[in-house]
Structure formats: C-alpha cells, structure tokens
NUPAVO-112386 format. One record per residue (C-alpha): residue number from 1; residue in three letters; x, y negated, z negated. Coordinates in nm, 4 decimals, padded with zeros to 6 digits. Example, Ala and Ser with C-alpha at 12.3 -4.5 7.8 and 13.67 -1.06 7.14 Angstrom:
2
+-----+------+----------+----------+----------+
! pos ! code !     east !    north !       up !
+-----+------+----------+----------+----------+
!   1 !  Ala !  01.2300 !  00.4500 ! -00.7800 !
!   2 !  Ser !  01.3670 !  00.1060 ! -00.7140 !
+-----+------+----------+----------+----------+
This chain:
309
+-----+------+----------+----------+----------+
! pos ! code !     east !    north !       up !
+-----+------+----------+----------+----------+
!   1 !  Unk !  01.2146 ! -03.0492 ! -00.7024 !
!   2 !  Unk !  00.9906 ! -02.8442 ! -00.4847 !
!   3 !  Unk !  00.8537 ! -02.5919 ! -00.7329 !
!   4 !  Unk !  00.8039 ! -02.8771 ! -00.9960 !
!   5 !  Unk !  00.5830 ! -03.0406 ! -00.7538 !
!   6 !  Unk !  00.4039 ! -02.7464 ! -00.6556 !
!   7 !  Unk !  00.2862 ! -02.6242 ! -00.9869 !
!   8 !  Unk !  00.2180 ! -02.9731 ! -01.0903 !
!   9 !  Unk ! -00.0860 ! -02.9939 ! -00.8573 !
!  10 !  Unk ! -00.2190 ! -02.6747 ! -01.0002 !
!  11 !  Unk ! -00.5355 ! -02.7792 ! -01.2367 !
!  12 !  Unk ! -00.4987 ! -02.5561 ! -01.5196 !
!  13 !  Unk ! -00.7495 ! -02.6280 ! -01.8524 !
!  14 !  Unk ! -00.5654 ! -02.3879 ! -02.2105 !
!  15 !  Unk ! -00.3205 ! -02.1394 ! -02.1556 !
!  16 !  Unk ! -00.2414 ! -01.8981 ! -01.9834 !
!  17 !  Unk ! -00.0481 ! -01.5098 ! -01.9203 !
!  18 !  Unk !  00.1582 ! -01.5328 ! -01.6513 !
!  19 !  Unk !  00.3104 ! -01.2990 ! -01.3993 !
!  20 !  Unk !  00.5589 ! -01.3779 ! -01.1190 !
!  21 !  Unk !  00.6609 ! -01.1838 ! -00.8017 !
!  22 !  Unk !  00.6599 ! -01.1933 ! -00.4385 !
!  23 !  Unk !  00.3899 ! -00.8899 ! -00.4877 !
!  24 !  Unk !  00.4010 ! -00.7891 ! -00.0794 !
!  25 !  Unk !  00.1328 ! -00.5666 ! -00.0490 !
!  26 !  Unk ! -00.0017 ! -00.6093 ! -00.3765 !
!  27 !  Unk !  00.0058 ! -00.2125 ! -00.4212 !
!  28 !  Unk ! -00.0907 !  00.0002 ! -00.6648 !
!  29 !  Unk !  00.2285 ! -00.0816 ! -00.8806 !
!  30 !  Unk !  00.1512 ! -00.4084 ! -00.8665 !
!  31 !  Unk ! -00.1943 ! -00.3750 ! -00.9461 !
!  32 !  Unk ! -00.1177 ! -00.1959 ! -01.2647 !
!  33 !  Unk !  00.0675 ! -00.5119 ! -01.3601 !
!  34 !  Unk ! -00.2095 ! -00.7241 ! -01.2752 !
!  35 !  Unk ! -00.4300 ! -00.5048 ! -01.4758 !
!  36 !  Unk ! -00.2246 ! -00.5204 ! -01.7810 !
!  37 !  Unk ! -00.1974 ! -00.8921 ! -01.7110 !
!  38 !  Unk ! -00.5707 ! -00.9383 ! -01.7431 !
!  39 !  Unk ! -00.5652 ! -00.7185 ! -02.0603 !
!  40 !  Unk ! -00.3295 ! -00.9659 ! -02.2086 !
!  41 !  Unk ! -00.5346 ! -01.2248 ! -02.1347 !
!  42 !  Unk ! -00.8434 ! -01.1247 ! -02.2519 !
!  43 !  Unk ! -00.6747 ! -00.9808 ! -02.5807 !
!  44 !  Unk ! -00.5366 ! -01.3358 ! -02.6135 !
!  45 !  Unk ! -00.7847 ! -01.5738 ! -02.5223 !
!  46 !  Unk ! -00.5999 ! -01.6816 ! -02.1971 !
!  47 !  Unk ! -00.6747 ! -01.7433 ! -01.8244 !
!  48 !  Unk ! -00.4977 ! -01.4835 ! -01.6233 !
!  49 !  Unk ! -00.2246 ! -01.6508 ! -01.3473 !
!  50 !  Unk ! -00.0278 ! -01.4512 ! -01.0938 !
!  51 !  Unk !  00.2715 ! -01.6779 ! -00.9692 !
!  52 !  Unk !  00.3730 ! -01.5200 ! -00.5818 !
!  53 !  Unk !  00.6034 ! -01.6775 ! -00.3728 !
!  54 !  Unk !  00.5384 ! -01.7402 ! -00.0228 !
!  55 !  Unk !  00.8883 ! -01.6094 !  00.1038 !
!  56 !  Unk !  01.1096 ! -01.3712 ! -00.0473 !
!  57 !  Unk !  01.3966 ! -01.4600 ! -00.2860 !
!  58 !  Unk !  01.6311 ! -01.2784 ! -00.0316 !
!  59 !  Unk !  01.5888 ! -01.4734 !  00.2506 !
!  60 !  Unk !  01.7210 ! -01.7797 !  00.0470 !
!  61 !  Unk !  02.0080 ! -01.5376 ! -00.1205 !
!  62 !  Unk !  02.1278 ! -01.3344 !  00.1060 !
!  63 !  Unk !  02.2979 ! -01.4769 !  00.4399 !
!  64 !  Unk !  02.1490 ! -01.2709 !  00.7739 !
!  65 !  Unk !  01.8400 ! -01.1078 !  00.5350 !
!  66 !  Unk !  01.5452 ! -01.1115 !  00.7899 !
!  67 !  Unk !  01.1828 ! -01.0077 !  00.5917 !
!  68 !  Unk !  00.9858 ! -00.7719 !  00.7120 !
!  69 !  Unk !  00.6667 ! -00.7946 !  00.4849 !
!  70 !  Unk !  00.3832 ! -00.6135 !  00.4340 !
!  71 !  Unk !  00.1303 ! -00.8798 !  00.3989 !
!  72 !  Unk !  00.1208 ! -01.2278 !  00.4606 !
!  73 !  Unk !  00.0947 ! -01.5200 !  00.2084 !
!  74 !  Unk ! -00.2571 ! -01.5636 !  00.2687 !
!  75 !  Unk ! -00.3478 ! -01.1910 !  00.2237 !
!  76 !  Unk ! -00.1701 ! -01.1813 ! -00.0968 !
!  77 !  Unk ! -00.3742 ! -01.4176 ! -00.2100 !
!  78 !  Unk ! -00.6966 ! -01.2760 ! -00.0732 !
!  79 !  Unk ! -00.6282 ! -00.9319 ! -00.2461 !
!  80 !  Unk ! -00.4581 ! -01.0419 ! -00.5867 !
!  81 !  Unk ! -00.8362 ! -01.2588 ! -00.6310 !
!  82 !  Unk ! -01.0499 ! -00.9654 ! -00.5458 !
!  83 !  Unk ! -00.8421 ! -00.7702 ! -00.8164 !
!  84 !  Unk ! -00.9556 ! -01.0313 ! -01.0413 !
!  85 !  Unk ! -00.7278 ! -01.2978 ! -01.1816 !
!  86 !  Unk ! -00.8089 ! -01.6523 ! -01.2823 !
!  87 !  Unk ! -00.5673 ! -01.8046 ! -01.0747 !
!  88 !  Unk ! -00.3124 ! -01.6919 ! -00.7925 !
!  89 !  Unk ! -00.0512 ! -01.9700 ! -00.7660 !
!  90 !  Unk !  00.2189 ! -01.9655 ! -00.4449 !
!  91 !  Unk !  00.5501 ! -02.1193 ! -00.4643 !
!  92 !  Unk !  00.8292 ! -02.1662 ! -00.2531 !
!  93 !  Unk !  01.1554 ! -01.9679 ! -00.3410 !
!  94 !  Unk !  01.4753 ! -02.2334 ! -00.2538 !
!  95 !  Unk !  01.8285 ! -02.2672 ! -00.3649 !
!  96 !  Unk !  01.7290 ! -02.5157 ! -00.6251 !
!  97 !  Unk !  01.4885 ! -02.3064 ! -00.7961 !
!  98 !  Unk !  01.7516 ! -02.0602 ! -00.7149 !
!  99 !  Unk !  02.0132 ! -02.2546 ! -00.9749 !
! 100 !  Unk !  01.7657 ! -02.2492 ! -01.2464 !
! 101 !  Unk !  01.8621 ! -02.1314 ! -01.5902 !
! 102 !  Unk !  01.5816 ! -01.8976 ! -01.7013 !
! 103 !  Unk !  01.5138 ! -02.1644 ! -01.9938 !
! 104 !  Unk !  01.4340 ! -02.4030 ! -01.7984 !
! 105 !  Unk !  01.2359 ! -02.1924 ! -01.5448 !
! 106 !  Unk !  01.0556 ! -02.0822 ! -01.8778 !
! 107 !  Unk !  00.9908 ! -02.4641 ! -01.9660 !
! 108 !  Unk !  00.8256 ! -02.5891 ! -01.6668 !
! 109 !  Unk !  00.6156 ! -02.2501 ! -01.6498 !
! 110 !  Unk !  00.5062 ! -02.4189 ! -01.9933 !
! 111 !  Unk !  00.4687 ! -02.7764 ! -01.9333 !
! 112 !  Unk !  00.2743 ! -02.6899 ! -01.5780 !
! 113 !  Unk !  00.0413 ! -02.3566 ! -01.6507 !
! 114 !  Unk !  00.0370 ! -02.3567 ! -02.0611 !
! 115 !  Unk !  00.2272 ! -02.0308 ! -02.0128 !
! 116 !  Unk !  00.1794 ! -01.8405 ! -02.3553 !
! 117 !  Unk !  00.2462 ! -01.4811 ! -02.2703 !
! 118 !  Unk !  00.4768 ! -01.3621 ! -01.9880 !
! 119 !  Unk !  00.3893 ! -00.9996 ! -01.8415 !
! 120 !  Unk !  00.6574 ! -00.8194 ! -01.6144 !
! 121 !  Unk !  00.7941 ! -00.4714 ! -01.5391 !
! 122 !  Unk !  01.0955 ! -00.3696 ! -01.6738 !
! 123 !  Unk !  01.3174 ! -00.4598 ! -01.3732 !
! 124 !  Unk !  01.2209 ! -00.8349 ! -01.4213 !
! 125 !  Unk !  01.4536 ! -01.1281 ! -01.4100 !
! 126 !  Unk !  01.4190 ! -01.4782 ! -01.3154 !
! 127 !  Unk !  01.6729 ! -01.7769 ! -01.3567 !
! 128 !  Unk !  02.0007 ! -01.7984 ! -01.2456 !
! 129 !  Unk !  02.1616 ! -01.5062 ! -01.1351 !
! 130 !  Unk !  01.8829 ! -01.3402 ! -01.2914 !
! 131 !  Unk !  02.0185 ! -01.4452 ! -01.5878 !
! 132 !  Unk !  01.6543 ! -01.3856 ! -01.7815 !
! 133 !  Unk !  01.6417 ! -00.9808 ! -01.7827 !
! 134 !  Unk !  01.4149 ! -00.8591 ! -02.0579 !
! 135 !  Unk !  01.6120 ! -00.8801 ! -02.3252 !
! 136 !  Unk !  01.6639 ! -01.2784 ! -02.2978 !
! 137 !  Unk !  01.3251 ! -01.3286 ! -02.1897 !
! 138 !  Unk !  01.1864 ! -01.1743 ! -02.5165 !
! 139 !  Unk !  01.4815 ! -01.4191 ! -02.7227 !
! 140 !  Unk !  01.3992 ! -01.7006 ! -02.5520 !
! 141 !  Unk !  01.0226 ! -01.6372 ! -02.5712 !
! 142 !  Unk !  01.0669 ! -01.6105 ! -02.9603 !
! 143 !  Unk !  01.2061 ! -01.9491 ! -02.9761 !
! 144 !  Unk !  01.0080 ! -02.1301 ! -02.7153 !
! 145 !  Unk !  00.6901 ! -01.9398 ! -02.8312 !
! 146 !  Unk !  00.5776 ! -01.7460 ! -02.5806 !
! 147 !  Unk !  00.5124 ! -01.3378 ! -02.5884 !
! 148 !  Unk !  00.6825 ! -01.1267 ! -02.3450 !
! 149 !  Unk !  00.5107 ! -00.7818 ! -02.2391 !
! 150 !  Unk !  00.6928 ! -00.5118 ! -02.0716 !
! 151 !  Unk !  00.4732 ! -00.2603 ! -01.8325 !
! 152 !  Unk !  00.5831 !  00.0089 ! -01.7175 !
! 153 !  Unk !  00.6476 !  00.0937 ! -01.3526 !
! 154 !  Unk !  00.3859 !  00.3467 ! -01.2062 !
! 155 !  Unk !  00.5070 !  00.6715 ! -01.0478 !
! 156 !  Unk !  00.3143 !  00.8067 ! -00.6699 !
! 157 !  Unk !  00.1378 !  01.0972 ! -00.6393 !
! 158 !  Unk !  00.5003 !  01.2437 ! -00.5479 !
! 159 !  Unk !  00.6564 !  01.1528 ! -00.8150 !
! 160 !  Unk !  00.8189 !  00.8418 ! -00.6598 !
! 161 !  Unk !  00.7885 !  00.5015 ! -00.8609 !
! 162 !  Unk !  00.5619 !  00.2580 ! -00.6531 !
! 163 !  Unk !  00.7665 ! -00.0239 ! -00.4933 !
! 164 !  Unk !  00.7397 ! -00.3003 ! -00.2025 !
! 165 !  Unk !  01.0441 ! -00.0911 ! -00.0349 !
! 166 !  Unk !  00.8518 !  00.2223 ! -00.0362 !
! 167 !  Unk !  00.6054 !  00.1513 !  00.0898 !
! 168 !  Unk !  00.8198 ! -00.0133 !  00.3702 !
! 169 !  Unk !  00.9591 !  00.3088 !  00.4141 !
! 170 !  Unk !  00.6731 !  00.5193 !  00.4545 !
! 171 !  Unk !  00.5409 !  00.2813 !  00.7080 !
! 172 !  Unk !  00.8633 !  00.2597 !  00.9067 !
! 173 !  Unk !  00.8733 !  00.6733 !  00.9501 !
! 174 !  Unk !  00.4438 !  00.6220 !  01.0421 !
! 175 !  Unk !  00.3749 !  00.8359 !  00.7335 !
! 176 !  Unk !  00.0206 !  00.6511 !  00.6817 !
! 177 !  Unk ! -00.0944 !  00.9145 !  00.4424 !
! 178 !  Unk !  00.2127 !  00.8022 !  00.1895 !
! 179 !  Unk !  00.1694 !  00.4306 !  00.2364 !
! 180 !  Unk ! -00.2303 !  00.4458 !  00.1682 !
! 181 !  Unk ! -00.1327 !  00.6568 ! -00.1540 !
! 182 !  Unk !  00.0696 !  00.4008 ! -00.2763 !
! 183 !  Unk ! -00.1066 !  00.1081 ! -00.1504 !
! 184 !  Unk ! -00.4050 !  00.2681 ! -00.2505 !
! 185 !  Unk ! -00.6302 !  00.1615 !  00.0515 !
! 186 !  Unk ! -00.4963 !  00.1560 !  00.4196 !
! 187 !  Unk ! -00.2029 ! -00.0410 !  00.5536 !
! 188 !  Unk ! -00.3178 ! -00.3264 !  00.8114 !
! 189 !  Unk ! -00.1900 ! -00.5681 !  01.0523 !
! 190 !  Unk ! -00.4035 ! -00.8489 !  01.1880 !
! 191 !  Unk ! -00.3096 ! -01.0402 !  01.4699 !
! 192 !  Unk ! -00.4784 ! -01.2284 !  01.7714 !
! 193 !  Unk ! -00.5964 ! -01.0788 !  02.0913 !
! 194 !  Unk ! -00.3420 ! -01.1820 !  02.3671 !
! 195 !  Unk ! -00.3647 ! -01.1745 !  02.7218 !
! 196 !  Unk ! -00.2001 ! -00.8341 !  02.8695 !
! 197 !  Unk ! -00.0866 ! -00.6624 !  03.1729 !
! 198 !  Unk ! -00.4592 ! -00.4883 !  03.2401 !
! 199 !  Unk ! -00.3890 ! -00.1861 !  03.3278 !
! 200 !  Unk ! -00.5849 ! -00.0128 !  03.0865 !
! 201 !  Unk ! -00.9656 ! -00.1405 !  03.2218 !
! 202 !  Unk ! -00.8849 !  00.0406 !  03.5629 !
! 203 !  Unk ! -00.7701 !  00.3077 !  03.4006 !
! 204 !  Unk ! -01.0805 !  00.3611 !  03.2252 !
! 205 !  Unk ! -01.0087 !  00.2829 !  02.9072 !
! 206 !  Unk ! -00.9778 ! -00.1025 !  02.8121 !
! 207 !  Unk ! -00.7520 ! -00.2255 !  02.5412 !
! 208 !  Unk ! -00.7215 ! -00.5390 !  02.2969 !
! 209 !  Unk ! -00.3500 ! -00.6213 !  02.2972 !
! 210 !  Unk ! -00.2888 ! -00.7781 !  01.9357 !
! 211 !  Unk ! -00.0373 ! -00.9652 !  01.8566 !
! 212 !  Unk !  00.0418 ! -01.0004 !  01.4549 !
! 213 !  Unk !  00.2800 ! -01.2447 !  01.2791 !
! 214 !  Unk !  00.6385 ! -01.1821 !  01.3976 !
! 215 !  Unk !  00.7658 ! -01.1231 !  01.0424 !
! 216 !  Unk !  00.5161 ! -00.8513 !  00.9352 !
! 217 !  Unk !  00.6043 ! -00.4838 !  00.9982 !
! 218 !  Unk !  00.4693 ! -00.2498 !  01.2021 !
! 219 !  Unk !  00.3990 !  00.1474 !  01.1858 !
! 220 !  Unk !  00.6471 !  00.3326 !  01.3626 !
! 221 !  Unk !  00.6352 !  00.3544 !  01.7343 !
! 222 !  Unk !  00.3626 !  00.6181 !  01.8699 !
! 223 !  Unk ! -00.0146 !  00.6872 !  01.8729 !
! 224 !  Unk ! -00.2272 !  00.6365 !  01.6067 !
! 225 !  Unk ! -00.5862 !  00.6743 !  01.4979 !
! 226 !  Unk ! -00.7436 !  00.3273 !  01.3336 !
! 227 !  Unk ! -00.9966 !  00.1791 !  01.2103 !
! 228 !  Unk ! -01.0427 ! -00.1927 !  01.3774 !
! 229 !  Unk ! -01.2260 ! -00.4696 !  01.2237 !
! 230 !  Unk ! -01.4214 ! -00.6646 !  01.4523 !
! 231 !  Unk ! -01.6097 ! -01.0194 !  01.3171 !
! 232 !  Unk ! -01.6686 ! -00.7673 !  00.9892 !
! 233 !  Unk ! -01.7739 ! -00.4542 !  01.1705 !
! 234 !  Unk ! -01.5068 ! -00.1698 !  01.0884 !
! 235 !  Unk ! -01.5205 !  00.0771 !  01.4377 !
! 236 !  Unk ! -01.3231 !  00.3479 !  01.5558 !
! 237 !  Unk ! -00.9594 !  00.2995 !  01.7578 !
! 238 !  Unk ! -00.6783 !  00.4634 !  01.8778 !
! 239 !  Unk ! -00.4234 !  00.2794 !  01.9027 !
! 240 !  Unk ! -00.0657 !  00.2217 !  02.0424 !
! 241 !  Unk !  00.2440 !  00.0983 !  01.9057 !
! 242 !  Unk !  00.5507 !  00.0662 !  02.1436 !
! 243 !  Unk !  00.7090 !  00.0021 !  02.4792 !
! 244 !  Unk !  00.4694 !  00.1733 !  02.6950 !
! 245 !  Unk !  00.7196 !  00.4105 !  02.8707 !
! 246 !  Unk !  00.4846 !  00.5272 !  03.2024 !
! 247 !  Unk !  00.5290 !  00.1507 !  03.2675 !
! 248 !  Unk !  00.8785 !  00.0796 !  03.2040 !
! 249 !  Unk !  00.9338 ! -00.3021 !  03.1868 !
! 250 !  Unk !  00.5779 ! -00.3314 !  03.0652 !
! 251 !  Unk !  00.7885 ! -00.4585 !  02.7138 !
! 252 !  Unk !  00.6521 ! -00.3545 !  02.3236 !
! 253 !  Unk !  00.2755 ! -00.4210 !  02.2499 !
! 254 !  Unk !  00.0394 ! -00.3275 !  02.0125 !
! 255 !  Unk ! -00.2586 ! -00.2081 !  02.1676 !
! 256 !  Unk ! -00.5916 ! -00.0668 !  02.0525 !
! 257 !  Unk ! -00.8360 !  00.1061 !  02.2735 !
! 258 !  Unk ! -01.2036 ! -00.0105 !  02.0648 !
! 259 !  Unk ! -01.4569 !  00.3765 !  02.0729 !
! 260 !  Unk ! -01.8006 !  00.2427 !  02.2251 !
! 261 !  Unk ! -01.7578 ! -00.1265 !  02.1983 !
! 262 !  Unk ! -01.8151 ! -00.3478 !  02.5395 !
! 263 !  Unk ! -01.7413 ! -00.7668 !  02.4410 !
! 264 !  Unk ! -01.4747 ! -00.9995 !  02.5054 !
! 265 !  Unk ! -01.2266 ! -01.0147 !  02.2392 !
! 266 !  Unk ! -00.9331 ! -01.2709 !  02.3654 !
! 267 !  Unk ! -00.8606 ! -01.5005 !  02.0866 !
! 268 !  Unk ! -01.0247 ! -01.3030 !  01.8654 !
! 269 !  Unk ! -00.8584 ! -01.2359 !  01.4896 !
! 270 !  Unk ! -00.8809 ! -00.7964 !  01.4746 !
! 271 !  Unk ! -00.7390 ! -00.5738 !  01.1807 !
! 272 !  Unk ! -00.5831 ! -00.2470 !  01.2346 !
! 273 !  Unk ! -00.6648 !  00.0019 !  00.9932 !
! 274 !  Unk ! -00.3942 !  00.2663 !  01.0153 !
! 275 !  Unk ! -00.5010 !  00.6044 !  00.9033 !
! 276 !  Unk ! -00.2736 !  00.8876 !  01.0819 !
! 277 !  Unk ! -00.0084 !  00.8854 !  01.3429 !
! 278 !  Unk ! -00.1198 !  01.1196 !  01.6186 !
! 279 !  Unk !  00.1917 !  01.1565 !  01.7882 !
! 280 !  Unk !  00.4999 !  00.9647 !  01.9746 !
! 281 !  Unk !  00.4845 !  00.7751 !  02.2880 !
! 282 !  Unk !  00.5873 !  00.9546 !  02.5676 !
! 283 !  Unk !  00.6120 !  00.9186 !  02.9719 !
! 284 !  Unk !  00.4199 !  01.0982 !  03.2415 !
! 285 !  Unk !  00.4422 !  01.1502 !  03.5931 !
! 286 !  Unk !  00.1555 !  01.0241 !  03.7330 !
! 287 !  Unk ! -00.1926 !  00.8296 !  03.5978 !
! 288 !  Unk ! -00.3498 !  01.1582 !  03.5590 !
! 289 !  Unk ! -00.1465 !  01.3221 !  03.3080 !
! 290 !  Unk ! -00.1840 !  00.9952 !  03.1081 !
! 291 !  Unk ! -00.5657 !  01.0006 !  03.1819 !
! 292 !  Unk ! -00.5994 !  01.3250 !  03.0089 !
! 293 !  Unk ! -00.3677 !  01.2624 !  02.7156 !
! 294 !  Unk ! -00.5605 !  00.9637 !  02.6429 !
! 295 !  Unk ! -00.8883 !  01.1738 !  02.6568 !
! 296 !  Unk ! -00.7473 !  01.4026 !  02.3980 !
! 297 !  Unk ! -00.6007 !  01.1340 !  02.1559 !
! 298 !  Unk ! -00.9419 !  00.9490 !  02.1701 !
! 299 !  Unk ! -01.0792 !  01.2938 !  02.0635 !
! 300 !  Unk ! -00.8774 !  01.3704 !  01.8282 !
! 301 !  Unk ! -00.9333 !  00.9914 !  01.6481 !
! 302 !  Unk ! -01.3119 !  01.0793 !  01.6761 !
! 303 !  Unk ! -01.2397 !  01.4372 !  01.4962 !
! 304 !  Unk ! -01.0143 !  01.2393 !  01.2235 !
! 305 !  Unk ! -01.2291 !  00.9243 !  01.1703 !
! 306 !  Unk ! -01.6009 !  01.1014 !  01.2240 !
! 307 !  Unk ! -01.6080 !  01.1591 !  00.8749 !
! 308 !  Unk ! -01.4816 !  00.8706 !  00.7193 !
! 309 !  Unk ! -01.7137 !  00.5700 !  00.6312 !
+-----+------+----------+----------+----------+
C-alpha cells in the first residue's frame, strides 16, 4: 500500500499531534489550524506534523474533476515550514487509501508518526466515505488513545469563513484585494520564462512570457500590477493575463513587462506577485493606441506599487 510505504520512510523519534489536509494555499484558515496544532503540541510534549497530500482527494473520487490549485506540492511545503511545524509529511491520495476505514487510517497514523493527538476543523473526516466525522474520531480516539481537538473555522474580514474554494473564487473574478485578505500575503504563480512571439521589445516595452504549472490557477484575464521576483530581488511589473486580442492568433500567455530591469531572463524561475487588477484586456486599432495604454498602465503600477516595500 502506497501510503503505508510513504509514511514508513518518515523518521519520526516520540509522538506526535497530527493534522491532515490537502491545505492549498495554506491560508489564513489553515494557518489558524496549524497554530492551534503547535499549541497542542507544546501543551503536550509532542512534535508538531502536518500530513498534506500531494493531489486532491477529488481527483481520485470524482470522475472528470480537473484541480485547479493554488499552490503546488512543493510550495505547500515551503510555507507550512516557515509557519513552523516539526514536520510536513506529503502523501499520495489513491483509491486504496480511499477504501480505508477511519480505524485503520487512525492505526497506521499510530504505528508510523506516534500520533497522540489529532487536530482538525469541524468539517473533518477521513476513512471511508468519510466515515470518521468528529464524532467517531473522538470515540475511536478514546479507545485507541489518542485526543481529538476541534478548531474552529476562521471567518474573513467580510464575514466569509476562510476556505481553499474562496479563495479560488476571489482569484477567478481578479479580486486580489480579497484573496491577499484571506491568504494573508499575496497570491503568486511561478513559472519559467518561455520563448515568445517578441513583439513587445520593438514595441518598446520587453516582456518575460512565464509559463506556470498547467494545473495551477490563474487571476482572471486582464491587466494587472505585480510584484516579480527575480533571483530574490522583488521589482515592480505590470503584467498581462490573456489572449492578447490586438494580435489575434497570438494564443493565451502570461506576460510581465519587468519596471527598470535590462538582463536575460529565458529559463529563468520568476514569481508573480499579484496585487490589483488594473483593468481587462482589450483591442486597439493600431500600435499607437496600445503604446499609450501601456504607458498609462505602467504608470498607474508605479502609482500603486511606489509605496509598497
């Protein structure tokens, strides 16, 4: 069995709390759990272990279901260890793990990490057909000695409770300003520079053509000011998402035109910053009237970004 294997190379001295999720985006819902996860720790004597899986439950469950995440496995893991834990663990989610009973689940979370304490929101439920909802978890940890703790779920500023899908949401309509509030930093893509059409350079304003993971998802189509992080260095972009209509074939692209930067960056890994969406795309006439639009969204990122460290 694939997860058996998996947490049996994990090297794990005592026990431990435990939490378990997919945690895509690791936002500020699920950093409250991770905070109360550490508490329980600490209070307990305990290392602190985050389980994630690599892929979402769906895509095993549900027939057609086609991810669109908000990090990727390796970013998870990245932010979930600067938050603090002891020990992020990834998993695969497949249909045998799927045909678990939650006792057994519960068992080899035992025998492999010394789980002692189990910390989860109030939606939680693993095992079959999420058969262990918190009422069987907190039976079943009674009589295979382990303590269940139940956090509650953390509303947004707007009154909305924090989740993966709305953050999703916010992103997909290019609300920025919603998704940082419940991420609780900025939401980024990274990708690779690709080769593109060039036609920014003679147009006088040069632009990195990035290409991220096909699975993660993108703002909303339009024109955005960024910040764009370049071998460390954080500088100002604007940046477009979509098909390029004054070009039509030209196909969808994510580009990013980098404020007083000269360098080659082909092959180069870059993060997007997204901070506000400036406006949609749009089609003009002739090179001029895109000229001067340009001019005026590049001002308009300076006005926004100036400020900003």
């Amino acid at each position: 069995m694939r997860i058996r294997q998996e947490l049996e190379e994990i090297d794990l001295l005592g026990g431990s709390a435990v939490t378990i999720g997919v945690f895509d985006g690791v936002h500020l819902g699920h950093q409250r759990l991770v905070s109360k996860l550490q508490d329980t720790a600490k209070r307990r004597g305990l290392a602190s272990v985050v389980l994630t899986f690599r892929n979402h439950p769906a895509s095993v469950l549900r027939s057609g279901f086609e991810p669109r995440y908000l990090t990727t496995p390796g970013e998870r893991e990245r932010l979930l260890e600067e938050a603090g834990v002891d020990r992020v663990v990834q998993a695969t989610f497949d249909l045998e793990l799927s045909t678990l009973g939650a006792r057994t689940f519960a068992g080899m979370l035992q025998e492999s990490l010394g789980m002692r304490a189990l910390v989860a929101g109030p939606d939680f439920a693993m095992g079959r057909s999420r058969e262990g909802d918190a009422r069987t978890l907190a039976r079943l940890g009674e009589d295979m000695g382990f303590a269940l703790e139940i956090v509650k779920p953390l509303a947004g500023p707007s009154g909305e409770i924090v989740r993966s899908t709305s953050v999703r949401a916010a992103i997909s309509e290019g609300e920025m300003d919603r998704a940082a509030s419940l991420l609780g930093r900025p939401y980024s893509i990274a990708g690779q520079v690709v080769k593109g059409h060039g036609r920014g350079g003679p147009l006088g304003f040069p632009t990195a053509n990035i290409l991220p993971p096909a699975d993660i998802l993108p703002p909303r189509d339009g024109i955005y000011a960024a910040w764009i992080v370049i071998d460390g260095v954080r500088r100002i972009s604007a940046c477009s998402i979509g098909e390029r209509p004054t070009f039509p074939g030209a196909g969808r692209a994510i580009e990013a035109f980098v404020m007083d930067f000269q360098g080659d960056l082909y092959g180069k890994e870059l993060r997007l910053e997204f901070v506000r969406r400036l406006r949609d795309e749009a089609r003009y006439d002739d090179v001029g009237q895109l000229q001067a639009q340009v001019d005026a969204d590049i001002a308009e990122t300076r006005r926004i970004l100036g400020g900003q460290p």
